[in-house]
PLY file of the C-alpha trace (Angstrom):
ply
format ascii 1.0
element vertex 277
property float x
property float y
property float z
element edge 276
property int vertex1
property int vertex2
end_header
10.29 -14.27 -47.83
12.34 -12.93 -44.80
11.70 -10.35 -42.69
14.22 -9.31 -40.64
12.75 -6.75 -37.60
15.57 -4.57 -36.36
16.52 -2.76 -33.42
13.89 -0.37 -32.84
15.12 1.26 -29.58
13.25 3.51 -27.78
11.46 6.35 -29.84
9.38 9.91 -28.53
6.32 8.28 -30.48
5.80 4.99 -28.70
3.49 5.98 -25.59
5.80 4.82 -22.25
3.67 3.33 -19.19
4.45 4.43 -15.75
4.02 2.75 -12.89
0.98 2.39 -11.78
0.28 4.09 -7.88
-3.13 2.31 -7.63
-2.55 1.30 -4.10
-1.59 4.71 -3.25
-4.79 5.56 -4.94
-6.35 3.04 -2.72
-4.82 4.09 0.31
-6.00 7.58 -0.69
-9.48 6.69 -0.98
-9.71 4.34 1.95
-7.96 6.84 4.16
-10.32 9.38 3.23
-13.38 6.93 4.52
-11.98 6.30 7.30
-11.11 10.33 8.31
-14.99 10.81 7.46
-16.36 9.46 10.56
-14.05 10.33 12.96
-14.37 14.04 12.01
-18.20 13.42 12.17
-17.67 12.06 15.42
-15.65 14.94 16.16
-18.32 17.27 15.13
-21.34 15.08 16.85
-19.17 14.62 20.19
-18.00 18.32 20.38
-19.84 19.14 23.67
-19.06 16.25 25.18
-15.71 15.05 24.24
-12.41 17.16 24.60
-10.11 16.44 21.64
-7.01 17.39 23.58
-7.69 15.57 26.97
-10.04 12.66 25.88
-9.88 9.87 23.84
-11.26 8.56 20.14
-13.53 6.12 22.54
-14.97 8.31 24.25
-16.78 9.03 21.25
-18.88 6.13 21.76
-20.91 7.94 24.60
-22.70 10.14 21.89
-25.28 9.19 19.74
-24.11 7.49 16.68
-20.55 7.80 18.47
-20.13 3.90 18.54
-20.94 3.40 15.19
-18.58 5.95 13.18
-15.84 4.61 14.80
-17.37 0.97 14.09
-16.57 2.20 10.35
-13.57 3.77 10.58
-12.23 0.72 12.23
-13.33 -1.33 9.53
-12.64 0.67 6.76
-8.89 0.46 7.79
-9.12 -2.88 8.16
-10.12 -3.74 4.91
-6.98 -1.56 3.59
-4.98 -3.39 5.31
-5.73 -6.28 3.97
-5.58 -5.53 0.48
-2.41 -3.92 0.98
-1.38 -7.15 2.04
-2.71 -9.16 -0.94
-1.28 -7.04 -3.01
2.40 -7.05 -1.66
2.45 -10.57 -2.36
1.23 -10.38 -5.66
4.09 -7.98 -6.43
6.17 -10.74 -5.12
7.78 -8.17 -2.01
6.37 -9.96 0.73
8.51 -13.26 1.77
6.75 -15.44 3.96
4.18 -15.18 7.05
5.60 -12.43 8.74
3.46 -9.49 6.59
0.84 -11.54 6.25
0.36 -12.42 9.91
0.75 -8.62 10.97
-1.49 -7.37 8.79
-4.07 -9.64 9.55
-3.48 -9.30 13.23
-4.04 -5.20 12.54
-7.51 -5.61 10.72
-8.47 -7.86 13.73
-7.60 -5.37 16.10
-8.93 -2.50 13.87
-12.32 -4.44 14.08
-12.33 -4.65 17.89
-11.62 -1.19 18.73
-14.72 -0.13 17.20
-16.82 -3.42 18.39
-15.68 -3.57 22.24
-16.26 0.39 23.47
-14.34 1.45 26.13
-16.08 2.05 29.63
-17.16 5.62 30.87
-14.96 7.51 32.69
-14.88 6.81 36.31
-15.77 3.29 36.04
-14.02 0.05 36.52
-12.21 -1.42 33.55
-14.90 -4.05 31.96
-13.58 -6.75 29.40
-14.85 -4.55 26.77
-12.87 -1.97 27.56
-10.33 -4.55 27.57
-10.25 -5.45 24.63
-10.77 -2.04 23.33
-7.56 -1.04 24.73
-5.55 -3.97 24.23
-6.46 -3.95 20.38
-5.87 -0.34 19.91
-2.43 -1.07 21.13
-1.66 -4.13 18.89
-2.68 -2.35 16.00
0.27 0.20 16.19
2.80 -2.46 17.74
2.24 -4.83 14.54
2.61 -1.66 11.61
6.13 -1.66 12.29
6.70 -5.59 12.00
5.12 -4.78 8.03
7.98 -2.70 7.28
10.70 -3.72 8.53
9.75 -7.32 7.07
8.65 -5.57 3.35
11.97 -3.84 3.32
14.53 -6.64 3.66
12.45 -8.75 1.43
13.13 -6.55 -1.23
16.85 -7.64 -2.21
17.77 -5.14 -4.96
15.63 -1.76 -4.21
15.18 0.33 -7.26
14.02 3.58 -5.44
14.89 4.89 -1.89
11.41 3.66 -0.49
12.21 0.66 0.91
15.09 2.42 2.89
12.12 5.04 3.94
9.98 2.44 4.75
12.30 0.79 7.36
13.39 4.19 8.61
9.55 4.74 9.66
8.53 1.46 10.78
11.82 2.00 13.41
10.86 5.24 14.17
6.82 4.42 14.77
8.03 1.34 16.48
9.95 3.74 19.33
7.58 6.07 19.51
4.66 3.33 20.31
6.96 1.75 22.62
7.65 5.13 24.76
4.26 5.90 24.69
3.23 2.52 26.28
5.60 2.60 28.95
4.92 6.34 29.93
1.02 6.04 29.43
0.98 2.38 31.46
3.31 3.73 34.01
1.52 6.48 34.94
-1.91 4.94 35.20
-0.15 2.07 37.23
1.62 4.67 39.59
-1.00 7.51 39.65
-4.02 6.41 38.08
-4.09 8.68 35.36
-2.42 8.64 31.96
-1.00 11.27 29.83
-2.26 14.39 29.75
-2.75 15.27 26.29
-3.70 11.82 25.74
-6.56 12.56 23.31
-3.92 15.03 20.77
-1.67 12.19 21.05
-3.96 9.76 20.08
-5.92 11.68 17.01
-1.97 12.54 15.98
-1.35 8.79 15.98
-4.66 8.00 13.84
-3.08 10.53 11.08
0.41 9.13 11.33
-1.15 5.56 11.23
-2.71 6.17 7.66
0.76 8.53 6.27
2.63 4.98 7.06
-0.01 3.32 4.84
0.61 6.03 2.30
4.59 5.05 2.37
3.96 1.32 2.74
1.49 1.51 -1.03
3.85 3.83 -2.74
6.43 0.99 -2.11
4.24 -1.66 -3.79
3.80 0.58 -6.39
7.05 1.36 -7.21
9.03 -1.61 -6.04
7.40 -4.33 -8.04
9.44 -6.29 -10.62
7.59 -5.17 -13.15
8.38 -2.02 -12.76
11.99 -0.48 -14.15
14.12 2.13 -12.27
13.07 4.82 -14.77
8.93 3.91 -14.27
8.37 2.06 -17.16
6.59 -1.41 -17.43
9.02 -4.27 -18.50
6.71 -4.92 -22.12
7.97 -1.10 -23.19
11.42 -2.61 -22.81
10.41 -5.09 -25.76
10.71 -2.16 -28.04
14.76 -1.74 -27.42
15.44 -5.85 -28.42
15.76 -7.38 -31.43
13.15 -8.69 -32.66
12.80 -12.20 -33.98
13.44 -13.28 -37.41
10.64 -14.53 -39.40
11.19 -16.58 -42.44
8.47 -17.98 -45.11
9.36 -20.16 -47.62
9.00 -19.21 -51.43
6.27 -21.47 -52.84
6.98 -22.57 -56.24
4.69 -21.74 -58.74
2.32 -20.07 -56.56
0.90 -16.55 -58.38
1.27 -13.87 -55.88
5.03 -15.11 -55.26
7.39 -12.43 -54.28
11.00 -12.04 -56.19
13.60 -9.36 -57.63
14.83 -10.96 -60.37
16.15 -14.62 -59.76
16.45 -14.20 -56.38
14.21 -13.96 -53.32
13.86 -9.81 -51.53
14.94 -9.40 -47.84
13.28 -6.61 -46.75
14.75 -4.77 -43.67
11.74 -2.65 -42.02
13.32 -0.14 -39.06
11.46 2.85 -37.66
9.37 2.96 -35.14
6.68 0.96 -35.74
6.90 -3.18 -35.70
7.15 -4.37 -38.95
3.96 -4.73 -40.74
2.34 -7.49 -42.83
3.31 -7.12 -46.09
0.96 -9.15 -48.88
0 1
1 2
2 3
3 4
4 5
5 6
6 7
7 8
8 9
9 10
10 11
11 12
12 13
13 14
14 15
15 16
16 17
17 18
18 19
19 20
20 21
21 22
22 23
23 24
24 25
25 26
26 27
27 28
28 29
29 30
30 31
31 32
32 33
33 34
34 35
35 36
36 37
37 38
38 39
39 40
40 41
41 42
42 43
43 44
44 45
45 46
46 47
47 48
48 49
49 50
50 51
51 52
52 53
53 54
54 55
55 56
56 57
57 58
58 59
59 60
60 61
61 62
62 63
63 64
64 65
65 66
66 67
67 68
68 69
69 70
70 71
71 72
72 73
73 74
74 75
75 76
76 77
77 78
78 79
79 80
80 81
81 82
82 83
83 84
84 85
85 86
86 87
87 88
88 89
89 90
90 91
91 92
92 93
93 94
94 95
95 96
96 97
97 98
98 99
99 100
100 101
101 102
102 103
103 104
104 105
105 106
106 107
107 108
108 109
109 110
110 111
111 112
112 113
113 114
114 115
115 116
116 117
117 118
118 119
119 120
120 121
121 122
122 123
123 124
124 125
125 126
126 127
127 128
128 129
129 130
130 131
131 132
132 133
133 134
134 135
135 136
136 137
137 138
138 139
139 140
140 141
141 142
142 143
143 144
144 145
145 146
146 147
147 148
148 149
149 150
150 151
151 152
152 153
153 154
154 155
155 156
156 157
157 158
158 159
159 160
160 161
161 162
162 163
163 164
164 165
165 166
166 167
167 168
168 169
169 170
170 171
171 172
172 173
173 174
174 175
175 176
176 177
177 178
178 179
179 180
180 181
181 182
182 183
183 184
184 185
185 186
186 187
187 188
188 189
189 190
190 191
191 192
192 193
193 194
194 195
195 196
196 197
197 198
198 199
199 200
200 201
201 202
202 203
203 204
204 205
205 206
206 207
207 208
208 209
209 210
210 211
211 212
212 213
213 214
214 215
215 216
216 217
217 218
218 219
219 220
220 221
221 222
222 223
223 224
224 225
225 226
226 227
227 228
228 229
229 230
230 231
231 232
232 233
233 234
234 235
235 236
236 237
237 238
238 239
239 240
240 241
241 242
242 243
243 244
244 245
245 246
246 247
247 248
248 249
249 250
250 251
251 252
252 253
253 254
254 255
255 256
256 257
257 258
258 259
259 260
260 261
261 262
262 263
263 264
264 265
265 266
266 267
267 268
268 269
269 270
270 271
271 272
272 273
273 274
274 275
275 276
């Protein structure tokens, strides 16, 4: 017997898979940890801490302070790094680049929340440091994530990518002018910015929305993916299928004929062709 499968193209009743936006899902979720104790540090430290003038850190001079922004420190560190596994699963990510900036960002995530910053008024301790110097390399290295994602992807099927690198240019300045003002004026006048604090909770909030862009590229960049959204095994449905052949088998009782001659049978419609015996 022969069966002959043929082109079944794409029909309303086969169900289509879209791409999946898990790690925007994960970002979501993650992001939404992380926002949870720094708005109950905000609501613990609102006596104490002004949002506008004083920094996240200062946070860590009310009770229970130190430890939400332990967490949210760690909670973004943990994204980060399964944002990075999962960029080279896809296949995007090309070489150490990603890799080592996301690691060096969960490491610095870490150590904002485990070295606290000194009170104000005091001299700078190596905690404080730290504190600062990690806080800093955590935004500096985003960009490098980017930028290295987006020309790793060769033949972009959505307009992400070119988003992506857009940002991660855009964040990069924007850290970079903050540093020199903020570091100037402490060096010149001893004091930084004014609205340091604003600027700072602004840049936690525009530090997750680049996470947000960087996962919706994973999602929708990977090869797996088509330009319309659906996974490459729907695609199977618009081939040809192969040709199966059995032999006849002489003499055998339930053997299958029209007359002298053996039936091809020619099954279209949307369905794969089923077993027929």
């Amino acid at each position: 017997m022969t069966v002959v499968a043929a082109d079944l193209g794409r029909h309303p009743d086969l169900p289509a898979t879209s791409a999946d936006p898990r790690s925007t899902r994960t970002v979501g979720w993650f992001g939404a940890a992380a926002l949870l104790p720094m708005v109950a540090a905000h609501v613990v430290g609102a006596s104490v801490v002004d949002p506008v003038l004083d920094p996240i850190s200062w946070y860590a001079f009310v009770p229970g302070g130190g430890e939400l922004i332990l967490a949210g420190g760690v909670t973004l560190a943990v994204l980060g790094l399964i944002l990075m596994v999962r960029m080279y699963r896809a296949g995007l990510a090309v070489g150490a680049v990603p890799a080592f900036a996301m690691i060096v960002f969960a490491i610095a995530m870490v150590l904002v929340g485990a070295f606290p910053t000194d009170p104000p008024g005091t001299p700078a301790s190596m905690s404080a440091t730290i504190h600062r110097v990690s806080a800093a390399t955590a935004f500096c290295v985003l960009p490098l994530v980017g930028l290295s994602l987006e020309r790793s992807i060769r033949q972009p099927r959505t307009s992400l990518p070119r988003g992506l690198r857009s940002a991660a240019r855009a964040l990069g300045v924007l850290v970079v002018a903050f540093l020199v003002v903020h570091l100037s004026l402490v060096f010149f006048t001893g004091s930084g910015i004014m609205a340091f604090g604003l600027i700072e909770r602004i840049g936690f909030v525009v530090m997750i929305g680049y996470l947000f862009l960087l996962a919706a590229a994973i999602d929708r960049e990977s090869p797996g993916i088509d330009r319309e959204g659906s996974s490459a095994p729907d695609e199977a449905w618009g081939s040809v299928w192969h040709e199966v052949t059995e032999p006849r088998a002489a003499g055998s009782a339930g053997r299958y004929a029209a007359g002298a001659g053996e039936r091809d049978l020619v099954l279209s419609g949307s369905r794969s062709a089923d077993l027929v015996g």
